[in-house]
C-alpha positions as CSV (number, residue, x, y, z in Angstrom):
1,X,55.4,28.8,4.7
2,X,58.7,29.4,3.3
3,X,59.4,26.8,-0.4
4,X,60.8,23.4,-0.2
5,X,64.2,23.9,-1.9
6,X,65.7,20.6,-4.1
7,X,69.0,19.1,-2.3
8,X,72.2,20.1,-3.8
9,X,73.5,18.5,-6.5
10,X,75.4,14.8,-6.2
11,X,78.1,15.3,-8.1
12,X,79.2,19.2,-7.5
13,X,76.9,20.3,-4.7
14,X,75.3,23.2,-6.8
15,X,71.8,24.2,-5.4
16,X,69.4,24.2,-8.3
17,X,66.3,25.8,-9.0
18,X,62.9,23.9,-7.7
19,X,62.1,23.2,-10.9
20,X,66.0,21.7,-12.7
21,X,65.9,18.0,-13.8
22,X,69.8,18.3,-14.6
23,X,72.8,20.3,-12.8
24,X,73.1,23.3,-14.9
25,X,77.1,23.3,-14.0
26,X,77.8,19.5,-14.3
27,X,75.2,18.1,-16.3
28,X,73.9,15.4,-13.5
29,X,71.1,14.6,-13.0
30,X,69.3,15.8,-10.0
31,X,66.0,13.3,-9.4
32,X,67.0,9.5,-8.2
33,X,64.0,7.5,-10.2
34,X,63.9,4.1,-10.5
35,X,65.0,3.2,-14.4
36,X,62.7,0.2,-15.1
37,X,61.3,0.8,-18.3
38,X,57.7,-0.6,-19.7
39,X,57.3,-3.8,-21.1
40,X,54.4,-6.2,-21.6
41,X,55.4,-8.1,-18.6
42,X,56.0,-5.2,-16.3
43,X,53.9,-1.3,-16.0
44,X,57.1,0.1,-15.4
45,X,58.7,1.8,-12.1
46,X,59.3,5.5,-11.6
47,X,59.5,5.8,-8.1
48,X,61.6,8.8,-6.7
49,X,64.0,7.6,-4.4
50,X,66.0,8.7,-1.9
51,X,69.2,10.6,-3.2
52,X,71.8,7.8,-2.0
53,X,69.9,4.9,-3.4
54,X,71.5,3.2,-5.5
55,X,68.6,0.5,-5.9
56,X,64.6,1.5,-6.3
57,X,63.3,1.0,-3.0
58,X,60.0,-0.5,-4.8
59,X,61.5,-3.0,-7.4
60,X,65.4,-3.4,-6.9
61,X,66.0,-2.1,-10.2
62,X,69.0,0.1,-10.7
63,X,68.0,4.0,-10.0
64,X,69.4,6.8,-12.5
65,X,71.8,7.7,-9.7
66,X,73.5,4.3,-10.2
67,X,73.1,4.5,-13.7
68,X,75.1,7.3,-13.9
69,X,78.2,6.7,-11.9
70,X,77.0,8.7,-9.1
71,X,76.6,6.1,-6.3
């Protein structure tokens, strides 16, 4: 069974190790969450999404790929 490798990065198309949260050549980041935070009203949303998302599939909130200029 051969590993499941991370898709390339966004921004620069660098392959990065399985285990990277950031691009090590660009800096972007490399996992498409959901950014709604905590708050008393709400438990929060970190749902990966898809890598051209630019809205959380779950709750409509923004995803960290949007956030950052990427989508």
């Amino acid at each position: 069974m051969a590993e499941e490798e991370k898709d390339p990065c966004i921004r620069c198309g660098h392959q990065p190790d399985k285990t990277d949260q950031y691009c090590v050549r660009c800096g972007a980041p490399l996992v498409n969450k959901c950014t709604k935070k905590k708050s008393p009203l709400h438990k929060g949303c970190s749902k990966v999404n898809r890598s051209d998302a630019a809205f959380c599939a779950s709750c409509g909130s923004p995803t960290v790929f949007r956030q950052a200029g990427l989508l």
